[in-house]
C-alpha positions in Angstrom: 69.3 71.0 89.7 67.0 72.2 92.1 63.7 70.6 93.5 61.9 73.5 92.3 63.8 73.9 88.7 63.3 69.7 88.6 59.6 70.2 89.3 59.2 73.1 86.6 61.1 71.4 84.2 59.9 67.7 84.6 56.2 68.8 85.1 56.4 70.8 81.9 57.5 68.0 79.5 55.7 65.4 80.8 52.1 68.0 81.1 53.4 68.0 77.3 53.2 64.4 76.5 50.3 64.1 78.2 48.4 66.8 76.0 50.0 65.1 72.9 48.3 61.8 73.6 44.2 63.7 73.2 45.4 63.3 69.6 44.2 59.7 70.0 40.8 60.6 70.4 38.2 61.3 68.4 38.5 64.7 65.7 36.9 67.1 68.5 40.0 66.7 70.5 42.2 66.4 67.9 41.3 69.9 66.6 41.7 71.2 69.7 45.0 69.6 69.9 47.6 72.8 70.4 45.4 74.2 73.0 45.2 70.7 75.1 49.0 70.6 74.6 49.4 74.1 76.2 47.0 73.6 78.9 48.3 70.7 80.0 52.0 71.6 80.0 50.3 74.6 81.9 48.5 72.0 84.1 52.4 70.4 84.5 54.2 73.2 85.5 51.8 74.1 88.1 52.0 70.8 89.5 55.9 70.7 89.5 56.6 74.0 91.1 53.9 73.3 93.6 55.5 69.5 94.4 59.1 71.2 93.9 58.1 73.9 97.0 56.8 70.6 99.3 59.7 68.8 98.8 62.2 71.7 100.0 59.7 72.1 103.2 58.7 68.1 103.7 61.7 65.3 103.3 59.4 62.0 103.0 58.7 60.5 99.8 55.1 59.0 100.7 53.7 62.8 101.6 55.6 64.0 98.5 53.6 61.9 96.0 50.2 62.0 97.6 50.8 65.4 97.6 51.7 65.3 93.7 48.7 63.2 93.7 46.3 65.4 95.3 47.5 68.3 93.7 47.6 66.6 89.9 43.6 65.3 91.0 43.0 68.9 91.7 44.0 70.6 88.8 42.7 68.1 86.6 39.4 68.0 87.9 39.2 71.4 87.2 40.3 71.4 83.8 37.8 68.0 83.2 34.4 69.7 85.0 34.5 72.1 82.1 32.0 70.6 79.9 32.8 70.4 75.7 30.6 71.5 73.3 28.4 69.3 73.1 28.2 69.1 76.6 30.5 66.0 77.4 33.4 65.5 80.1 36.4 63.7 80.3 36.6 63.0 83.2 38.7 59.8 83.5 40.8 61.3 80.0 42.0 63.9 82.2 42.0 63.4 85.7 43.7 59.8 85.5 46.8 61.4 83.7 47.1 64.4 85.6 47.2 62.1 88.4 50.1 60.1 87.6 51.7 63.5 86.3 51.2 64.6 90.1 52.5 61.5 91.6 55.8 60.9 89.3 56.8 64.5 89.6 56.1 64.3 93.4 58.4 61.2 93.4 61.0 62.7 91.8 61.2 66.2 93.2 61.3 64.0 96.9 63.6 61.7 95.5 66.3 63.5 93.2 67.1 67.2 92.5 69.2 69.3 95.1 68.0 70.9 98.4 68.2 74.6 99.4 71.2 75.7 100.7 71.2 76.0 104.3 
C-alpha cells in the first residue's frame, strides 16, 4: 500500500473513532453525533493524505509526525474555535485527539506503506 492510500485509509478510520467517542459527552454532542463522526473522519482523511504526500517527499520519522502533529493541531483548532450553541468550545475535546490522530498517522505513513516508484 502506498503512503498516500495508507494515510487516506488509516486517517479515515481512526478520524472515525475519534468522532464516535463525542458520544461520551453530554446529550448536545450526542445529538450531533453523525455529523461529528463525518467531520472528523473528514478531519482524518485530510490529515492522512496531507502526512501521506510528506512522507513520499521527506524520509525521517521525527519531521513526519510533527508534521502529522502540526497538521492534526491545525485542523482541529479550526473545527474547536467554532463556538456551539450556547456559545461553548471544545477546545481540549478536539484538538487533543486530532493531535494524536496527526502524529500516529504521520508515524505510520514515515514508517510503513510503500514509496513511489522511482
Amino acid at each position: 500500500m502506498s503512503k498516500i492510500l495508507l494515510g487516506l485509509v488509516l486517517g479515515a478510520v481512526l478520524g472515525a473513532i475519534d468522532g464516535a467517542c463525542a458520544g461520551f459527552y453530554d446529550a448536545i454532542t450526542r445529538d450531533a453525533l453523525l455529523g461529528i463522526v463525518l467531520g472528523s473522519t473528514f478531519k482524518g482523511l485530510v490529515t492522512g493524505v496531507a502526512a501521506g504526500f510528506f512522507a513520499v517527499k521527506t524520509r525521517s520519522l521525527a519531521k513526519g509526525i510533527l508534521f502529522g502533529l502540526a497538521v492534526g493541531f491545525a485542523l482541529s483548532f479550526a473545527v474547536a474555535a467554532m463556538p456551539q450553541p450556547d456559545g461553548s468550545h471544545f477546545y481540549a475535546e478536539i484538538i487533543l485527539p486530532g493531535m494524536a490522530l496527526g502524529a500516529v498517522v504521520g508515524f505510520a505513513t514515515q514508517r510503513y506503506g510503500r514509496p513511489r516508484p522511482a
